[in-house]
C-alpha positions as CSV (number, residue, x, y, z in Angstrom):
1,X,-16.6,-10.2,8.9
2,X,-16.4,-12.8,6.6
3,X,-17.4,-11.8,2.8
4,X,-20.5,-13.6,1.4
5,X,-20.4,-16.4,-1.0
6,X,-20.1,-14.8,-4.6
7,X,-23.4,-15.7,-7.2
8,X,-23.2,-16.6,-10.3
9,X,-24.7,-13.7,-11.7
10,X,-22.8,-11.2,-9.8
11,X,-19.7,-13.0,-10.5
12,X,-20.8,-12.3,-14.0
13,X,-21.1,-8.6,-13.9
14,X,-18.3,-7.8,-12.5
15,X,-16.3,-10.1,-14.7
16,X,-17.7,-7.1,-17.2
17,X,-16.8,-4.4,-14.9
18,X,-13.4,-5.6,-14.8
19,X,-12.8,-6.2,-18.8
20,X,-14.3,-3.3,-19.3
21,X,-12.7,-1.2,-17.0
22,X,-8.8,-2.4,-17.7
23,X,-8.7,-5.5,-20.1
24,X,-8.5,-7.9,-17.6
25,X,-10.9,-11.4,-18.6
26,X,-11.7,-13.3,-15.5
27,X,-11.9,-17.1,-15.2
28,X,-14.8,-19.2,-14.5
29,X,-13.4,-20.3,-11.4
30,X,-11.2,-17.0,-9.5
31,X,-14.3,-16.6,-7.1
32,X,-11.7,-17.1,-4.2
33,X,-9.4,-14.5,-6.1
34,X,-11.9,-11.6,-6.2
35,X,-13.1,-12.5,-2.7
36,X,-9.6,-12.4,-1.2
37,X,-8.4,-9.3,-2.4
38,X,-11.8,-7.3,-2.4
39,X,-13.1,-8.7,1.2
40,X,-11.2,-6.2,3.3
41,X,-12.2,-3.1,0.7
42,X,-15.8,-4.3,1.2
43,X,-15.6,-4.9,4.9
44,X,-14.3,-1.3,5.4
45,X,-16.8,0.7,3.4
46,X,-19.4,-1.8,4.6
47,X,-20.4,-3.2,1.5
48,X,-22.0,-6.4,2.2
49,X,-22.3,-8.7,-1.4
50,X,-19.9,-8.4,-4.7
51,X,-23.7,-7.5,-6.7
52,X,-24.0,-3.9,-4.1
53,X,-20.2,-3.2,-5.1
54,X,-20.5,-4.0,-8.7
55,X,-23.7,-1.7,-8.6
56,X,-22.1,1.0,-6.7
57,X,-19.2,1.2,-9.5
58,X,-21.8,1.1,-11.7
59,X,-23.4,4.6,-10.8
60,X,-19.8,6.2,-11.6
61,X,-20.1,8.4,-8.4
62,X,-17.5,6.7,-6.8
63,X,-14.4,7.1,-8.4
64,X,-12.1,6.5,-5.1
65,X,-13.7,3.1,-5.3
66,X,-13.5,2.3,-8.7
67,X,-9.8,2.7,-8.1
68,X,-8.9,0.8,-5.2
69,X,-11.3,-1.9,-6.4
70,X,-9.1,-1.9,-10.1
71,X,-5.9,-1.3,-7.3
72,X,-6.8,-4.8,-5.8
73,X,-7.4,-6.5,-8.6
74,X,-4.5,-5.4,-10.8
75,X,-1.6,-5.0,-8.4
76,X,0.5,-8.0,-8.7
77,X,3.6,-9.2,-6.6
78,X,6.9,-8.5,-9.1
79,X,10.3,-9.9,-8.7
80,X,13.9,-8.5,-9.7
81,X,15.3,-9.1,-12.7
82,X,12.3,-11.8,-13.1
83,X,14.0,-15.0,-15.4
84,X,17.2,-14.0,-16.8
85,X,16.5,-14.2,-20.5
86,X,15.5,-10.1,-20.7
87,X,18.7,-8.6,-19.0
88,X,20.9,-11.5,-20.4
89,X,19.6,-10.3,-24.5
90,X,19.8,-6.6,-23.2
91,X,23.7,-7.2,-22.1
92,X,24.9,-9.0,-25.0
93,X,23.1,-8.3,-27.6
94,X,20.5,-5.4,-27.6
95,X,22.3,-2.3,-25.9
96,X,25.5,-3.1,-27.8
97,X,23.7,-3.3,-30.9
98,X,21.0,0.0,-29.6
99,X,24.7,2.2,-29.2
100,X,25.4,2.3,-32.5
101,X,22.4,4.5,-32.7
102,X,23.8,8.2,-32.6
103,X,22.4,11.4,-31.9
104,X,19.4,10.5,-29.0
105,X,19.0,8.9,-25.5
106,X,17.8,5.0,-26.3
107,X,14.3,4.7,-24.4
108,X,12.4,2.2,-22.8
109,X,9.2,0.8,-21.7
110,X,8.2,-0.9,-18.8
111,X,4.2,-1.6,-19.1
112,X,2.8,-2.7,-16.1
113,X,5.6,-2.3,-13.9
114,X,4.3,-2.3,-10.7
115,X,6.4,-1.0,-7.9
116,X,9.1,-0.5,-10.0
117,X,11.0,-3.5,-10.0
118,X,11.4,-4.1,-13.7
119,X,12.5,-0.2,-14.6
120,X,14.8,-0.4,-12.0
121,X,16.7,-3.5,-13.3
122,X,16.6,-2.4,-16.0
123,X,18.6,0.8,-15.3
124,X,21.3,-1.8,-13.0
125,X,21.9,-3.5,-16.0
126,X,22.1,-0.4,-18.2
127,X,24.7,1.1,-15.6
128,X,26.7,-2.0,-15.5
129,X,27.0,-1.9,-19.3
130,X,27.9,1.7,-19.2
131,X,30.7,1.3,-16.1
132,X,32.3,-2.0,-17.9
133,X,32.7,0.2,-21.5
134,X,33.1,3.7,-21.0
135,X,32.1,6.4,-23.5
136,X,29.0,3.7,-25.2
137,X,25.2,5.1,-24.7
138,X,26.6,9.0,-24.4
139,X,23.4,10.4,-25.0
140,X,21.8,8.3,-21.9
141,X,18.8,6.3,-21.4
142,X,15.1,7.1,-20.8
143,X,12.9,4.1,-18.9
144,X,9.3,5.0,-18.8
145,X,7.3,2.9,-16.0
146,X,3.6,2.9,-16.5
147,X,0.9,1.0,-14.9
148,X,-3.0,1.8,-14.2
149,X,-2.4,2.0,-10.5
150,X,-1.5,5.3,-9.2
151,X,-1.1,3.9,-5.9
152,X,1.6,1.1,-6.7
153,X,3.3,4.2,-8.9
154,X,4.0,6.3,-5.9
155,X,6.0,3.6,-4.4
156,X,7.8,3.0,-7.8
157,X,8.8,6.7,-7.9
158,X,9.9,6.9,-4.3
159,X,12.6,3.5,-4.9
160,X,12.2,2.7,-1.4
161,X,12.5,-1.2,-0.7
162,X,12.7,-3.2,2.5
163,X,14.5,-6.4,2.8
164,X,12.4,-8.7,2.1
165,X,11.3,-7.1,-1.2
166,X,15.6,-6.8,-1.9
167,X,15.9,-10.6,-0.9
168,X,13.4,-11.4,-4.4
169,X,16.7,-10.5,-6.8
170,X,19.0,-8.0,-5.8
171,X,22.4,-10.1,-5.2
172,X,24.2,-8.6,-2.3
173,X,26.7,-7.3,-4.5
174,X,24.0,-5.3,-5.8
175,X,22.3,-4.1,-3.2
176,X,25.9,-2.2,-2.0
177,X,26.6,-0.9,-5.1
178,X,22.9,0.7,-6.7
179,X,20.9,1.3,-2.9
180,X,21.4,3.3,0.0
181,X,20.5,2.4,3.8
182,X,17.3,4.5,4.6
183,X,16.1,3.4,8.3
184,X,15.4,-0.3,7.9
185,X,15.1,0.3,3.7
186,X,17.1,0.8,1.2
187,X,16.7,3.6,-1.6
188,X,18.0,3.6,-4.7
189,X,20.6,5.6,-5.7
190,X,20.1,8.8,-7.7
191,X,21.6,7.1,-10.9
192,X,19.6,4.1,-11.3
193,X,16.3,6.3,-10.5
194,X,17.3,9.1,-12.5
195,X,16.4,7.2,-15.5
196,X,13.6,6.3,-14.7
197,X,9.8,8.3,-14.8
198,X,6.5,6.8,-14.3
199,X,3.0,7.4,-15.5
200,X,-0.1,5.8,-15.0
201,X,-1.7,4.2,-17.8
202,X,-4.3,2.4,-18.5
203,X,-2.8,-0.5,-21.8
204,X,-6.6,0.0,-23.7
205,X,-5.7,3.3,-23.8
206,X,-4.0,5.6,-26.4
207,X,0.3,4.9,-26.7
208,X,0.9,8.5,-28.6
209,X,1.8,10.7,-25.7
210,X,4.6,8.3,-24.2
211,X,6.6,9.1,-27.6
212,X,8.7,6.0,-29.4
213,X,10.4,3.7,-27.7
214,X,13.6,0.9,-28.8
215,X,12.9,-2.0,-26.1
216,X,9.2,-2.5,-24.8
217,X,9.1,-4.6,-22.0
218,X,5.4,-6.2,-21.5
219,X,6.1,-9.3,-19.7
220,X,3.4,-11.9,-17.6
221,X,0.6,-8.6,-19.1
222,X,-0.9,-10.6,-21.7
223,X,-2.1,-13.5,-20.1
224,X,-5.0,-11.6,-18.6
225,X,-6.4,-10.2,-21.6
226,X,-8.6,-12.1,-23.9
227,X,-7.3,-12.6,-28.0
228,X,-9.2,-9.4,-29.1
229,X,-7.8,-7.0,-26.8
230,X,-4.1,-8.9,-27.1
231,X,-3.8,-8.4,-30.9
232,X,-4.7,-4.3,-30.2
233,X,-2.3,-3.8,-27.7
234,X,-0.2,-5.8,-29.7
235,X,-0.5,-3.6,-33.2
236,X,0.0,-0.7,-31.0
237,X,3.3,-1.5,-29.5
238,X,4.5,-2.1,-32.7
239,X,3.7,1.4,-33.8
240,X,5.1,2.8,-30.4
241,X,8.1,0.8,-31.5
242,X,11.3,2.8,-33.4
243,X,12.0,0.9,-36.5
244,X,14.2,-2.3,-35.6
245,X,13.3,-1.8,-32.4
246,X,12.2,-4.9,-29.8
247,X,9.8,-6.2,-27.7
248,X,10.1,-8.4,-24.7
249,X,7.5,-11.0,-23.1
250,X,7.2,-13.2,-20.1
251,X,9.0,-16.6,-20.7
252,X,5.7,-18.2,-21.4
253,X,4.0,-15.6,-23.4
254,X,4.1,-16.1,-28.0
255,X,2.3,-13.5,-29.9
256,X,2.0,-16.2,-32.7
257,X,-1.7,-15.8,-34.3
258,X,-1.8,-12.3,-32.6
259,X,0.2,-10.0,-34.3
260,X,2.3,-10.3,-37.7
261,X,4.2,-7.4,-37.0
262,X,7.8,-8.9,-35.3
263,X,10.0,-11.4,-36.4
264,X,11.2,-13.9,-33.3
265,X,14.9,-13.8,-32.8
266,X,16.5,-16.9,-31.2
267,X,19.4,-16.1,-28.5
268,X,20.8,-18.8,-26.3
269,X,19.1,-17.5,-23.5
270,X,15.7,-17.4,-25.0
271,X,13.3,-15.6,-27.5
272,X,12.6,-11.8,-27.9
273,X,10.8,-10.3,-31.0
274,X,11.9,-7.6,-33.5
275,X,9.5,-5.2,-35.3
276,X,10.1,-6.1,-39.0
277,X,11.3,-3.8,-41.2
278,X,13.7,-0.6,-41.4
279,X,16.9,-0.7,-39.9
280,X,17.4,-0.1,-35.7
281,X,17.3,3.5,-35.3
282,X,14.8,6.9,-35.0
């Protein structure tokens, strides 16, 4: 069954449905996007045109819907250790630096992380920094993964992956050191996924309950969301922020004219951003 062309005005409303619902702004021109990733939903409950679908979330009485529908158009494919600027500034620089803080487990934040990809590197490289100097970060790390898919979350928390998602950035080194052979998968061993915990979250939402944080990462997130709703999420990173603590973007992501909050700090590898004022620490 092939989906119907998309009108203009239904385009339109569930352009709102979508901002609305999660943050996300649509272009002018992603008809083929929506159609491609909603065509199959629609086929199956036998919804024929986008305007029935957009008026069937409408009426709120569907809320399996509304979620696979927000499911489709938020899940997004996710690499390993995506660009090398992040893990090269967290080696280097930002966990030797983070060590010095006593007393507390360093925590992170992995916004919009998918199936688990990013948390997960992050804890290789945290376990490679711990196993090459003994007796640093003795209070441990924390590395929340949130994202507004519960579906995509269950496969986070399970840190199953098959090859072909192991071939995206896992060297083979890696892959025999931090996974385990499970069938034709691999799972992650209990140390890398030990640090991590997940939670679904919805970034227009409230930051309070996740607690402070010393590294946010919220990379290729942004881009979706129009200037309004950037500068709020924006502000309120920084307050989830510990003082001196640091955010991290996509390698073609500023926050300049969005939020006054961080200062940029240049490393060979590239930029990440420091909440001004107050010393690292919590």
């Amino acid at each position: 069954m092939t989906t119907p062309a998309i009108t203009p005005p239904e385009y339109q409303a569930f352009h709102t449905f979508l901002e609305e619902a999660c943050g996300i702004t649509l272009g002018k021109d992603k008809h083929y996007l929506v159609s491609s990733r909603l065509g199959r939903l629609m086929t199956e409950q036998g919804i024929p045109t986008l305007g029935v679908l957009v008026a069937q979330l409408a009426s709120g009485r569907n809320l399996d819907l509304r979620a696979r529908v927000i499911d489709a158009m938020t899940t997004n494919e996710t690499l390993w250790f995506r660009d090398t600027t992040p893990y090269d500034a967290l080696t280097r620089h930002i966990l030797p630096e983070l060590a010095q803080i006593p007393g507390r487990p360093l925590r992170f934040w992995s916004a919009a992380c998918s199936s688990g990809q990013e948390p997960y590197s992050i804890s290789m490289v945290v376990q490679e920094y711990v196993l090459g100097k003994p007796g640093q970060l003795p209070w441990g790390v924390q590395i929340v993964g949130t994202d507004i898919s519960s579906t995509i979350l269950k496969e986070a928390n399970a840190g199953i992956y098959d090859n072909m998602s192991l071939a995206r950035g896992v060297s083979p080194e890696r892959r025999q050191r931090f996974f385990t052979p499970l069938g034709d998968k691999w799972q992650l061993k209990p140390e890398i996924r030990g640090r991590a915990s997940f939670k679904e979250l919805n970034l227009k939402q409230n930051y309070a309950a996740l607690g402070k944080f010393d590294v946010i990462f919220c990379r290729n997130v942004l881009i979706y969301f129009s200037a309004e709703l950037k500068r709020d999420i924006l502000s309120r990173m920084a307050q989830a922020l510990n003082p001196g603590g640091y955010l991290i973007l996509g390698s073609s992501e500023a926050i300049s004219n969005l939020c006054d909050a961080f200062d940029m700090v240049h490393y060979a590898s590239g930029v990440v951003y420091r909440l001004k004022g107050g010393k690292t620490g919590g």
